[in-house]
C-alpha positions in Angstrom: 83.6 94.5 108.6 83.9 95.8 104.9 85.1 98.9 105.7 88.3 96.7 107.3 88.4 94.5 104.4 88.9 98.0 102.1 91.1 99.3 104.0 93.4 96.1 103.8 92.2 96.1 100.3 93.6 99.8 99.8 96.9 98.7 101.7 97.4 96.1 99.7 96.8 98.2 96.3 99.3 100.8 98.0 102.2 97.9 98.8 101.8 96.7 95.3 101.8 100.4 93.8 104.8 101.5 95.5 106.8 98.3 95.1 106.0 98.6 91.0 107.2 102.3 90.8 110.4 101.0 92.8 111.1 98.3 90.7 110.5 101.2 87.8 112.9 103.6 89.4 115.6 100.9 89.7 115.4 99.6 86.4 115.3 103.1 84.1 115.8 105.6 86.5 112.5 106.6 86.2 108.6 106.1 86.2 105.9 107.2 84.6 102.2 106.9 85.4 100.1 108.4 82.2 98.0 111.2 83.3 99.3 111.3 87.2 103.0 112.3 86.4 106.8 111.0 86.6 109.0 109.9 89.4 112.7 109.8 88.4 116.1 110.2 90.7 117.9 113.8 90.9 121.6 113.6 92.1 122.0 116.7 95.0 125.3 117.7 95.0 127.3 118.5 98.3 126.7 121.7 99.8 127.5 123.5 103.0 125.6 124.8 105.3 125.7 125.7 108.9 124.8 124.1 112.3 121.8 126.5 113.9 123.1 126.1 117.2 126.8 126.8 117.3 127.3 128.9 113.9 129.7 125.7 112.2 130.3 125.1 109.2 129.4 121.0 108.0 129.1 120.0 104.6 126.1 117.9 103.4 127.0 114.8 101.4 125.8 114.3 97.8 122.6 112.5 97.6 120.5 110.9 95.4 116.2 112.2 96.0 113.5 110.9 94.3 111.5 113.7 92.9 108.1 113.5 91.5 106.9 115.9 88.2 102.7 116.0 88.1 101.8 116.0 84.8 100.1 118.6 82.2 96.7 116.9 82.7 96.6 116.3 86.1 97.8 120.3 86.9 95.0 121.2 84.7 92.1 119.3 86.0 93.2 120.4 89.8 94.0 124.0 88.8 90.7 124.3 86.6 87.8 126.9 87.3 85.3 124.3 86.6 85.6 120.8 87.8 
């Protein structure tokens, strides 16, 4: 029985994160969470490429991707020799 009522605490944390960074993302263009890193929006311009079955050529719209940079301290601690 607890471990349901975590989980359904953790899914709740997890709505509420992901909504926040959303509402971030929306409003600046970008979010940052000190010491985890920084989701903002990159623009992909079109491109073409080509279908793998027939050889075509189609063009890929523009987009807009969110893209997320980990930060200095987070890299560090993951990438260090000694935990």
């Amino acid at each position: 029985m607890l471990q349901k009522k975590m989980l359904t605490l953790n899914n709740e944390f997890t709505k509420e994160l992901i909504f926040v960074i959303m509402r971030g993302i929306r409003e600046t263009g970008s979010y940052k969470i000190t010491g985890l890193g920084q989701f903002s929006i990159k623009d992909v311009p079109e491109r073409q490429g080509r279908h793998p079955r027939t050889g075509e050529t189609i063009t890929f719209k523009a987009k807009k991707k969110i893209v997320f940079k980990i930060s200095g301290v987070l890299k560090s601690a993951v990438f260090a020799e000694e935990l």
